[in-house]
C-alpha positions as CSV (number, residue, x, y, z in Angstrom):
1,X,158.8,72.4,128.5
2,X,162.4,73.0,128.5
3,X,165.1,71.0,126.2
4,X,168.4,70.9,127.5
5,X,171.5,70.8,124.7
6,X,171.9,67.2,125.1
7,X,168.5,66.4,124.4
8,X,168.6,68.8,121.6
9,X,171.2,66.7,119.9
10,X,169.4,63.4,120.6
11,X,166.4,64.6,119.3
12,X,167.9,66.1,115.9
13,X,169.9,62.6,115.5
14,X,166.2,61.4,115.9
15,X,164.4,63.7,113.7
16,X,166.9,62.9,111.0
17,X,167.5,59.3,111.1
18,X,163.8,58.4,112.8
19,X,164.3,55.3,115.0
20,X,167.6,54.5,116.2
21,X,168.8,52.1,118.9
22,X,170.5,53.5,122.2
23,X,173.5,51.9,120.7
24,X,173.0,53.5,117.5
25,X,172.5,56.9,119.1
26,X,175.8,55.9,121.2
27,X,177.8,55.7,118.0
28,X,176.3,58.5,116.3
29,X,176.8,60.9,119.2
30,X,180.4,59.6,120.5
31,X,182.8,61.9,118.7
32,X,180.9,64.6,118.9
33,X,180.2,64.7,122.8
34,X,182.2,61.9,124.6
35,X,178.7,60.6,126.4
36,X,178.9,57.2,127.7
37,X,176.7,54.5,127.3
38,X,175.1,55.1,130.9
39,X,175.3,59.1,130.0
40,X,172.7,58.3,126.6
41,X,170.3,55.8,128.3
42,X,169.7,58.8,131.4
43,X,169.2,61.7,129.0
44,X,167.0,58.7,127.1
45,X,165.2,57.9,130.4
46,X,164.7,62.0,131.2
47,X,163.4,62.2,127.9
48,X,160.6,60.3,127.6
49,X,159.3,61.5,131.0
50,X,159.1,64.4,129.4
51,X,157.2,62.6,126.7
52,X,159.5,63.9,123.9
53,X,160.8,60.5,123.0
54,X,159.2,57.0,123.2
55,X,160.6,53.2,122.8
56,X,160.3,49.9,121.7
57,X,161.9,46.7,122.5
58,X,163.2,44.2,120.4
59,X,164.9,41.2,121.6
60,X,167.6,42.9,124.4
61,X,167.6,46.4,122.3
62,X,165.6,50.0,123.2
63,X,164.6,51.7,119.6
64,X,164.1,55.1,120.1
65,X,161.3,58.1,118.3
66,X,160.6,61.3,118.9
67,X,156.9,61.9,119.3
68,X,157.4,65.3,118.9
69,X,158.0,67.4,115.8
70,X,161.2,70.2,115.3
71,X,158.5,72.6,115.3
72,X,157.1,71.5,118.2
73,X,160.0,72.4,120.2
74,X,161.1,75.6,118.3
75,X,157.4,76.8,118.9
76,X,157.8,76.3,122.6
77,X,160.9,77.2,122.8
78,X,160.3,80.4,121.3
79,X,157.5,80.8,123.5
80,X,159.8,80.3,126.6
81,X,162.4,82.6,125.7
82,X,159.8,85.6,125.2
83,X,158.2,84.9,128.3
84,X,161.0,84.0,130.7
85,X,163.3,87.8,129.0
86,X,161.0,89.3,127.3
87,X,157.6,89.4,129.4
88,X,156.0,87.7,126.2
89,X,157.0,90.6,124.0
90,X,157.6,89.8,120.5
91,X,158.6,93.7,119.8
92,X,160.3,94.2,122.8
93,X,163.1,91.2,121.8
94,X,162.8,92.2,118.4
95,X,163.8,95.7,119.4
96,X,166.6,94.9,121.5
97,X,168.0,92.6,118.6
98,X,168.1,95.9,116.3
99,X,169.5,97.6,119.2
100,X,172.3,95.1,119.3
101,X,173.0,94.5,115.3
102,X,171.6,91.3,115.9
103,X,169.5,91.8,112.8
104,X,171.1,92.1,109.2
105,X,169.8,94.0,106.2
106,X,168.3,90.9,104.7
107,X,167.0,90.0,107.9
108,X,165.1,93.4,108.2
109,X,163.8,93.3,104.6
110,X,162.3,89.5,105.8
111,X,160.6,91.4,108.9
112,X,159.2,94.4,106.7
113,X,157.5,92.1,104.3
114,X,155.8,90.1,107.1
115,X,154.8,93.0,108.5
116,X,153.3,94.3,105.2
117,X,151.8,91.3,104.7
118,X,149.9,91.3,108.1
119,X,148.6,94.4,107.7
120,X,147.4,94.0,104.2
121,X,145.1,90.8,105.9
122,X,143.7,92.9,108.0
């Protein structure tokens, strides 16, 4: 499953404030991106097609949730990226990323150690 931008940022509004009304989520996004009302309630409405999000109703108001977890999405999204570049390659991105100075010192040390500790598992 694919999450565009402006669902990302409705469903870290979301993951940070839990249940919010489209209103709410209005406000809260309004400076930032300049959506309109009708803008919110479609990426809203796209959304829980998906089955990312889910409401309830009280009185005239739509409270929103996201049913799924931040590491939900970064799993799949992670998932996506190596399949749809990197033909599900975890070494093959990794090595492009060296290739590129993508990857700092610190970052390298990180990799090392999960590596070692893999290996020392098995």
């Amino acid at each position: 499953m694919n999450i565009t931008e402006s669902e990302q940022k409705i469903l870290s509004l979301l993951w940070e404030e839990g249940t919010l009304s489209t209103m709410e989520i209005v406000k809260r996004l309004e400076d930032e991106t300049g959506w309109s009302k009708q803008a919110v309630i479609s990426f809203l409405r796209r959304m829980e097609i998906k089955g990312i999000v889910e409401h309830e109703e009280m009185g005239k108001s739509k409270y929103y949730t996201a049913i799924v977890t931040k590491a939900d999405i970064a799993k799949k999204q992670r998932r996506s990226l190596l399949h749809t570049f990197y033909q599900g390659k975890a070494g093959l991105m990794i090595s492009e990323m060296v290739s590129e100075d993508s990857l700092s010192n610190e970052d390298i040390c990180e990799l090392r150690k999960l590596l070692d500790d893999l290996y020392k598992e098995d």
